[in-house]
Residue, then its C-alpha position, 0 to 999 in steps of 0.5 A: x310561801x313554804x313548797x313542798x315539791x322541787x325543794x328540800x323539805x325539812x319533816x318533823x313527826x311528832x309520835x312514832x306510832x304506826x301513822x307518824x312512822x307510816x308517813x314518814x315512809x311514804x315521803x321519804x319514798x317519794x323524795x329521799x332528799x327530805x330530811x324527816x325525823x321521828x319523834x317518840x316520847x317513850x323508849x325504844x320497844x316500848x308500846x301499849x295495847x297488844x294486837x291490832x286488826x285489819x281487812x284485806x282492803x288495807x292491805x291492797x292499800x298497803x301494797x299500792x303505796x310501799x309493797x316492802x312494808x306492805x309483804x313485811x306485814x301480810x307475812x308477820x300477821x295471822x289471819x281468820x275468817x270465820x266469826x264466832x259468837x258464845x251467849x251463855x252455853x249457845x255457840x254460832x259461827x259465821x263464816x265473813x271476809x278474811x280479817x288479819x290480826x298482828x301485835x302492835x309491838x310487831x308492827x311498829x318493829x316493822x315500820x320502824x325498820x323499814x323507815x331507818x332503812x329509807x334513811x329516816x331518823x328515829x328519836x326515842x325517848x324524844x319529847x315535843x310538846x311545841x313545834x319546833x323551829x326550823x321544820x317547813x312541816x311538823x305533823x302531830x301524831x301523838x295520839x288522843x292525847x296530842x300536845x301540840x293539838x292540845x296547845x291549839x284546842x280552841x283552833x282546831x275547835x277539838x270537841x271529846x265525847x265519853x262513851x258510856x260503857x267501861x272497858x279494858x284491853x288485855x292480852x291471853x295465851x289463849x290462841x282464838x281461830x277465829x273473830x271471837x264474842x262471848x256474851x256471859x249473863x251475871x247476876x248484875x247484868x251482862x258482860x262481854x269480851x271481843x277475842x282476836x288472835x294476833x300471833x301463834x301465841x297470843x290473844x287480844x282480849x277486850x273486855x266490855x260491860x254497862x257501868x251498873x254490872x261494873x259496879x255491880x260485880x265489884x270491878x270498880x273497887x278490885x285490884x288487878x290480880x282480883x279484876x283478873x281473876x273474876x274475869x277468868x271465872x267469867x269467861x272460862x268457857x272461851x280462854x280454856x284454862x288460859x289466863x287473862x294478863x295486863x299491860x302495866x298501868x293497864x286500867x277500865x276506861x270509857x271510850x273518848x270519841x275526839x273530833x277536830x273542826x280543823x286539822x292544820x294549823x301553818x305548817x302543823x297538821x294532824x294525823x291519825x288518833x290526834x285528829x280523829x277516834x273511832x269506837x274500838x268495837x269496829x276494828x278500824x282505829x290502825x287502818x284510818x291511821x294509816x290511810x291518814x297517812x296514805x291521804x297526807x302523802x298523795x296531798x303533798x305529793x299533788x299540790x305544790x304549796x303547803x297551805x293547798x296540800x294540808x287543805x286538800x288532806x283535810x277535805x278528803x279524810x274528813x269525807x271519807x270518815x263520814x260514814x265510818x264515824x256514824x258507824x262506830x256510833x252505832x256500833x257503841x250504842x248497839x252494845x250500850x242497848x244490848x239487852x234489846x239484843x241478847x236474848x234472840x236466838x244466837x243466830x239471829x242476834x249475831x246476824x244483828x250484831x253484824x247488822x249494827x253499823x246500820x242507823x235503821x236498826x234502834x228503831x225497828x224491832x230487832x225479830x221484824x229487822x232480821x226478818x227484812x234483812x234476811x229477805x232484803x239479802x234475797x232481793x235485790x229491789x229490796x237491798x236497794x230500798x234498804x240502802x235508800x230508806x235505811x238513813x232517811x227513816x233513821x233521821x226522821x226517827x232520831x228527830x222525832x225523838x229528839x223533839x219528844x226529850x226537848 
């Protein structure tokens, strides 16, 4: 049987992402006579997407496991902590928890830096699409996409659903000083974006609507300079002038939520996007990635034996994604039904908006929710009795529906 501890242990991650390089960190700390090397099919400095988010939470997280990546993070990142929502020429703004923003490019700079310094190896332009022979632990975090996940499908028992609506990630110039929403009506239905700043300089930019006012404006069948600039003219009132820019091969797509039954395999286990996805509207894509990382770390550092280990990540992580993954749920769905939203006052419809993790709210009147939960924020009795009722009644709710449909 194949230790993990008392041993020297030969790691191979598949996938230089901020999960496989994350890992790779926290083992090499833990052991520095494992020899861990990462893989990365695309060349050096090469990276999609542009900035990411996370919340203070991760950070105390980061900081607990490796406090160099950790402080090296916190001080390339720009934060904000106010949210603002645009409807039409209406504007609200709310001020929340502290959220921080920081480039993809950026961040895989300073994980990568960090790991070559703990003596990990980094292989660019560097593809496994098999395990390779010799390694007593292979992880695959190579994404949605993974192919070693995908070789092994039926075992892990993979199932990808598609969102409804489309969207495409972009970048601006335009600097956003806080959590940015803009909803625009069209003559073909609404459309909307989620603007974050990630640098001094840049924005990310997501952009989202139903698949009838994509058409409708003729997005299906634009090509990415017209795309770019119907987009400009829509969203003018926010980007200021700013122009809305595209990763190359950078197109409108529906959102795969991926799942997997089981996440090892022998000595191949599953890591981040390769094991699991959840809706971008909820910001939480990086961090799960990383508190994968976090979990397979303090599983192989806890138990002596491979098989026990990988059991023991999969246990947790799959528990600790419960409640993250009807969120996103709902949140998709909250914008794929936003036209039962959009048309409350904006005050009211952006308390709704941060309301949408919740499996009450498509089934109660949005003026009776705001109501209840403007008074449940009052009383504590009430937010007891919300927290109690709110995913049993939803449950009910969603039965009964169903059964209607059959």
């Amino acid at each position: 049987m194949v230790t993990v501890r008392g041993v020297r242990v030969k790691v191979v991650c598949v996938g230089g992402g901020p999960a496989g390089l994350y890992l790779a960190i926290l083992l090499k700390r833990q052991d520095p006579s494992r020899d861990i090397t990462v893989h990365e099919r695309n060349p050096q400095g090469s990276t999609y997407g542009w900035g990411v988010t996370y919340w203070r939470g991760l950070l105390d997280k980061l900081q607990a496991h490796d406090p160099a990546s950790a402080r090296a993070i916190e001080e390339h990142s720009v934060r904000w902590s106010d949210g603002v929502a645009h409807v039409r020429d209406l504007t609200t703004r709310h001020h929340g928890d502290e959220g921080f923003g920081i480039g993809r490019h950026r961040l895989l700079d300073l994980l990568a830096t960090r790991a070559r310094a703990l003596g990990v190896r980094l292989e660019y332009e560097s593809e496994l699409t098999e395990p390779p022979a010799g390694a007593d632990l292979v992880v695959a975090a190579d994404g949605v996409h993974s192919a070693l996940r995908t070789r092994r499908a039926a075992h892990f028992g993979t199932r990808i659903t598609s969102g409804r609506n489309p969207y495409i990630w972009l970048g601006t110039s335009k600097v956003f000083d806080a959590f940015t929403f803009a909803f625009t009506e069209t003559d073909h239905g609404w459309i909307w974006a989620y603007g974050y700043g990630y640098s001094g300089d840049h924005s990310t930019c997501v952009v989202e609507c139903s698949p009838e006012t994509f058409t409708g404006l003729g997005l299906d069948r634009a090509d990415e300079g017209e795309g770019l600039a119907l987009l400009e003219k829509l969203f003018a009132g926010v980007l200021d002038g700013h122009p809305l820019t595209a990763r190359t091969g950078a197109s409108w797509q529906t959102f795969r939520t991926l799942t997997n039954e089981t996440w090892h395999d022998g000595n191949l286990v599953l890591l981040g996007d390769a094991a699991h996805t959840t809706h971008y509207s909820i910001g939480a894509g990086t961090t799960l990635a990383l508190e994968d990382a976090m979990c397979l770390a303090d599983a192989l550092r806890a138990h002596a034996a491979l098989p026990d280990a990988l059991a023991a990540y999969q246990r947790r992580r799959q528990a600790e994604l419960l409640s993250v993954q009807s969120a996103a749920r709902y949140s998709a769905q909250w914008y794929e039904n936003l036209p039962r939203y959009v048309h409350l006052p904006p005050h009211r419809m952006f308390a709704l908006l941060g309301q949408r993790h919740s499996p009450l709210l498509p089934y109660v009147p949005p003026q009776l929710y705001y109501g209840l939960d403007k008074a449940a924020g009052r009383l504590e009795a009430l937010r007891r009795l919300k927290r109690w009722l709110g995913p049993r009644a939803a449950r009910a709710l969603h039965a009964r529906a169903a059964a209607r449909r059959d």
